[in-house]
DSSP file (Angstrom, degrees, kcal/mol; ACC not computed):
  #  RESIDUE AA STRUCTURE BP1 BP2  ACC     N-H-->O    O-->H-N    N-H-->O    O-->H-N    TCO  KAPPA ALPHA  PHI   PSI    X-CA   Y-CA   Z-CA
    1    1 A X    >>        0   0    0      0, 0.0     4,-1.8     0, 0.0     3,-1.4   0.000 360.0 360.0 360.0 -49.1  123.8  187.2  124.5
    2    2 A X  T 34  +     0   0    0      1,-0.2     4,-0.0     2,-0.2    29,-0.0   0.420 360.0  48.8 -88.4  33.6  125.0  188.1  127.8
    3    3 A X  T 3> S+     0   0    0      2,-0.1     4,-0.6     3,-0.1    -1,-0.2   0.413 107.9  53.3-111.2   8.5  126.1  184.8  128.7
    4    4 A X  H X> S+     0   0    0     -3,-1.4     4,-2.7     3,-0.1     3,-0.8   0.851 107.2  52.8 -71.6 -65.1  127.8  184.4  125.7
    5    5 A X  H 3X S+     0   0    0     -4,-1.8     4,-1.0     2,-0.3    -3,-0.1   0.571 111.4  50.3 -71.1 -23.8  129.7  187.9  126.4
    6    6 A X  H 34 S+     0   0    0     -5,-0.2    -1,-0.3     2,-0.2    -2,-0.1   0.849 105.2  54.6 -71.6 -29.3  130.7  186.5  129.9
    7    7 A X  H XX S+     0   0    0     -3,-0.8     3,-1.9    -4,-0.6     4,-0.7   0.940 109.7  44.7 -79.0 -39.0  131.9  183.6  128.6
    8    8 A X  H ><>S+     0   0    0     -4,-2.7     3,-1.0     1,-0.2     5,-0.8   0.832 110.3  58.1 -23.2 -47.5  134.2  185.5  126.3
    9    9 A X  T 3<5S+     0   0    0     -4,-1.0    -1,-0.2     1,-0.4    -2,-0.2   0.572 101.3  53.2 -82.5  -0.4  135.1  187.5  128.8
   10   10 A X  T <45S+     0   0    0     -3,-1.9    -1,-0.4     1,-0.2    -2,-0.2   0.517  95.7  62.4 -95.6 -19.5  136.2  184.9  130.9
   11   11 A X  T <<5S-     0   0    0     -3,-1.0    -1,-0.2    -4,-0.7    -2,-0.2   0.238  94.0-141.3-103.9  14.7  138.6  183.2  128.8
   12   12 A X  T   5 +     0   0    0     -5,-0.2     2,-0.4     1,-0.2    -3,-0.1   0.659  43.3 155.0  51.2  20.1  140.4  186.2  128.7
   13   13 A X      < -     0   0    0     -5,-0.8    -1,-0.2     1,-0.1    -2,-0.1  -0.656  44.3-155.7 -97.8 126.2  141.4  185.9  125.0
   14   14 A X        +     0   0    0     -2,-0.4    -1,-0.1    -3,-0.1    -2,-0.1   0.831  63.1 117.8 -81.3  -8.1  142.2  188.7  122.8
   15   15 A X        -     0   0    0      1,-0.0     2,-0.3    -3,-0.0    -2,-0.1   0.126  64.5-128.2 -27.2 143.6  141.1  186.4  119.8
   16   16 A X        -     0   0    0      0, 0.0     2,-0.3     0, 0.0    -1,-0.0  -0.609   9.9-137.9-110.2 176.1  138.0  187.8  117.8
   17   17 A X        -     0   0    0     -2,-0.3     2,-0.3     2,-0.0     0, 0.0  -0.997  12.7-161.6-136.5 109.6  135.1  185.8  117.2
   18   18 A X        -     0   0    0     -2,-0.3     2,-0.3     0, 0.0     0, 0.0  -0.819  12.7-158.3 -94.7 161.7  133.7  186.2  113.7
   19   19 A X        -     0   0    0     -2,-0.3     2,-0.1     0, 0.0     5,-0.1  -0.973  17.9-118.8 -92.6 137.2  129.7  184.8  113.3
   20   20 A X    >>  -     0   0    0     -2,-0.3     4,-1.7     1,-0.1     3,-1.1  -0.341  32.3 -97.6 -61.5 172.2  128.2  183.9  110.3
   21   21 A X  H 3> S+     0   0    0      1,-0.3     4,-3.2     2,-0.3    -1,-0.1   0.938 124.2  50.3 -75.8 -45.3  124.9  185.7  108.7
   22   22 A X  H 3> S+     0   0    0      1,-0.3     4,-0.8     2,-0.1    -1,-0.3   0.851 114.2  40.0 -85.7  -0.7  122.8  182.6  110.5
   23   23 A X  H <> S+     0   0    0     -3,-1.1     4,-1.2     2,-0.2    -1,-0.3   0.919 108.6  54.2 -95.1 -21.7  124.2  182.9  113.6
   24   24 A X  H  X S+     0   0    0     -4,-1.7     4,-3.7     2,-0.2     5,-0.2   0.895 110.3  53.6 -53.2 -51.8  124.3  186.4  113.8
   25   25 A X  H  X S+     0   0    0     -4,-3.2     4,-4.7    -5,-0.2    -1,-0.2   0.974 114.1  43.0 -44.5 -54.7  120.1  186.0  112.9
   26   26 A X  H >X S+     0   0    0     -4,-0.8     3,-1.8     1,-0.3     4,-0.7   0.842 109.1  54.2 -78.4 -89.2  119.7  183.5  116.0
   27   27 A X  H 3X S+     0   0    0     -4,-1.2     4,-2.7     1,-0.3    -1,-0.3   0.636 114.2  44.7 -16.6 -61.4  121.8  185.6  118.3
   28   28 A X  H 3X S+     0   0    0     -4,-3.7     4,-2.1     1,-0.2    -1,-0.3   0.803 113.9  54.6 -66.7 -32.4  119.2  188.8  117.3
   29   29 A X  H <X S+     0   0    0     -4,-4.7     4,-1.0    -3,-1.8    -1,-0.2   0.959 104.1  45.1 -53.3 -56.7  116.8  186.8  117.7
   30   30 A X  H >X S+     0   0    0     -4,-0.7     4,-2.5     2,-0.2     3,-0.7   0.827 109.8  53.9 -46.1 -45.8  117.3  185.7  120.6
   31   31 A X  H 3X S+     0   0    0     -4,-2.7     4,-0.9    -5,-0.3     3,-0.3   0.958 109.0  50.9 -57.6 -48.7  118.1  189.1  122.2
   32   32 A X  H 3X S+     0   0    0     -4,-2.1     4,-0.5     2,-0.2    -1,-0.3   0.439 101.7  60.3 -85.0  18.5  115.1  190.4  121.0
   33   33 A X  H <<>S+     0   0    0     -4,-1.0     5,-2.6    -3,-0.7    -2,-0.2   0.766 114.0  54.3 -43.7 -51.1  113.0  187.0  122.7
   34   34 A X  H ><5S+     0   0    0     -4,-2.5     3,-0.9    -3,-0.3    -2,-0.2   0.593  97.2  50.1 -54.4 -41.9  114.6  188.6  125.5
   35   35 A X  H 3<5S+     0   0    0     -4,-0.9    -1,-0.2     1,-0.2    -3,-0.1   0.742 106.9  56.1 -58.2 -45.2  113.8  191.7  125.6
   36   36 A X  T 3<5S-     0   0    0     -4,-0.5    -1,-0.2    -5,-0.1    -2,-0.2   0.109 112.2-104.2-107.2  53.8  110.5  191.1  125.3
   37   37 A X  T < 5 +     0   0    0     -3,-0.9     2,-0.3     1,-0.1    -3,-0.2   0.883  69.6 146.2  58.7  45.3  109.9  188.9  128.1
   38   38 A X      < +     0   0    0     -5,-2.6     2,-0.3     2,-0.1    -1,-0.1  -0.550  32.6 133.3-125.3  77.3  109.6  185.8  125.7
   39   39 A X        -     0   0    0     -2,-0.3     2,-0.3    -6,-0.1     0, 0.0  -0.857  43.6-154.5-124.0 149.3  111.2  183.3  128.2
   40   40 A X        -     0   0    0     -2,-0.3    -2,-0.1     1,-0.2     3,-0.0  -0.770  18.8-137.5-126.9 145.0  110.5  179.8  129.6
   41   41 A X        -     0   0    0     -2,-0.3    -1,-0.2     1,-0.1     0, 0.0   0.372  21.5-113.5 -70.9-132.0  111.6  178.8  132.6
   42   42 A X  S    S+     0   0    0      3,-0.1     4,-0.3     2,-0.1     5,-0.1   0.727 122.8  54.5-125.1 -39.5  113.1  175.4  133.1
   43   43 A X  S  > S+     0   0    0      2,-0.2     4,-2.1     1,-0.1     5,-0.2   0.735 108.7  52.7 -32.2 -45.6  110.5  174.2  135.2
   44   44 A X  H  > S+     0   0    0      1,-0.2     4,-2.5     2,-0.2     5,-0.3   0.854 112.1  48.5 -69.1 -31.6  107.7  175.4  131.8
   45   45 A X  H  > S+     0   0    0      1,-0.2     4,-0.7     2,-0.2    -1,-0.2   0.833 104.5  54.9 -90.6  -4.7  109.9  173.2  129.3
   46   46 A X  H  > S+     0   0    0     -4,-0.3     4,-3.2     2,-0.2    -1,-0.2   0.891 111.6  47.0 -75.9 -39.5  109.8  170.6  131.6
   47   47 A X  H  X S+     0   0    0     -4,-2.1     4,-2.2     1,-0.2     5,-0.3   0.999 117.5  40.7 -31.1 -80.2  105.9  171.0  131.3
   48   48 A X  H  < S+     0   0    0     -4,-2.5     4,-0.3     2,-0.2    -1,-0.2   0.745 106.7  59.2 -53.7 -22.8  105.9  171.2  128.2
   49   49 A X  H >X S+     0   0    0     -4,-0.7     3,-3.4    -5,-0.3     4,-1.1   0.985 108.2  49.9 -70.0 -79.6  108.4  168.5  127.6
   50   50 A X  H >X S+     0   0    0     -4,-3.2     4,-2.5     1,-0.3     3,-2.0   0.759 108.9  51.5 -19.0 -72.7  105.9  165.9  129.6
   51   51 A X  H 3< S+     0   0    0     -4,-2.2    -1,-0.3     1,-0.3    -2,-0.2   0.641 109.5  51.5 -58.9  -3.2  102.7  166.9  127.5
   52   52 A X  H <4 S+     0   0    0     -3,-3.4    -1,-0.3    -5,-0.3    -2,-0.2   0.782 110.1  47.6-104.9 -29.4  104.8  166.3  124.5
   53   53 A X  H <<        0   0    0     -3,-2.0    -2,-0.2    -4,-1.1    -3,-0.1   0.904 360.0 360.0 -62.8 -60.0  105.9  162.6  125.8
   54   54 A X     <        0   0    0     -4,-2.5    -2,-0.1     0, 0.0    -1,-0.1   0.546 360.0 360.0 -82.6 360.0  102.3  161.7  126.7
């Protein structure tokens, strides 16, 4: 969410952003993935990526 909120803030636009009900869901999700330390690196999905190839 807060790289979403940078990028807003970066385009410098007073335009408002509405979401709809399922993005709002994925967005809350996500923050709370976040919160509680439920994060991959880039290096683990690459992991993972491989066992899923082979």
């Amino acid at each position: 969410m807060s790289a979403l909120v940078t990028i807003f803030e970066a385009s410098k636009s007073e335009e408002k952003i509405s979401f709809n009900s399922a993005q709002l869901e994925m967005l809350n999700r996500s923050e709370e993935e976040i919160k509680y330390g439920r994060l991959y690196s880039e290096e683990d999905i690459e992991k993972l990526d491989s066992k899923w190839m082979n």
